[in-house]
C-alpha positions in Angstrom: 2.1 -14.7 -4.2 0.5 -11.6 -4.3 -2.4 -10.2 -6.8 -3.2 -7.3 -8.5 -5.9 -4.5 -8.1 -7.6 -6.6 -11.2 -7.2 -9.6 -8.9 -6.9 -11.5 -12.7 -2.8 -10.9 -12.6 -0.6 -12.9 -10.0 2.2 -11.5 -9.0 5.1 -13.4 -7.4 7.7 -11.4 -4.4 10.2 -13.1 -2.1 11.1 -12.0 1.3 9.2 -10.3 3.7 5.8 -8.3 2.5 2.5 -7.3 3.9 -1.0 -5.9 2.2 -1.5 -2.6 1.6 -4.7 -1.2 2.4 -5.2 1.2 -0.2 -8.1 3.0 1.6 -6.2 3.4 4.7 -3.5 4.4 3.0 -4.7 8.5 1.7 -6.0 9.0 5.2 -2.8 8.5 6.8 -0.7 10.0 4.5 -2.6 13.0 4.7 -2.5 13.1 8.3 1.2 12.7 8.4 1.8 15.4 5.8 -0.4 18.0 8.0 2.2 16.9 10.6 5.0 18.0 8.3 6.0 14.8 7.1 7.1 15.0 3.2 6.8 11.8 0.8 
């Protein structure tokens, strides 16, 4: 079970997941695009 930005909504997955760290996240895109990596 997983939750939503709002962390109101529930959200259920099966399988394999992990969290997302959604300030992480910007920083190393933009690192990998200065690399020359395209999303």
């Amino acid at each position: 079970m997983a939750f939503s930005p709002d962390k109101e909504t529930a959200i259920p997955f099966d399988g394999d997941g992990y969290m997302l760290n959604r300030q992480k996240l910007p920083e190393i895109q933009n690192a990998r695009t200065k690399n020359g990596s395209k999303f």
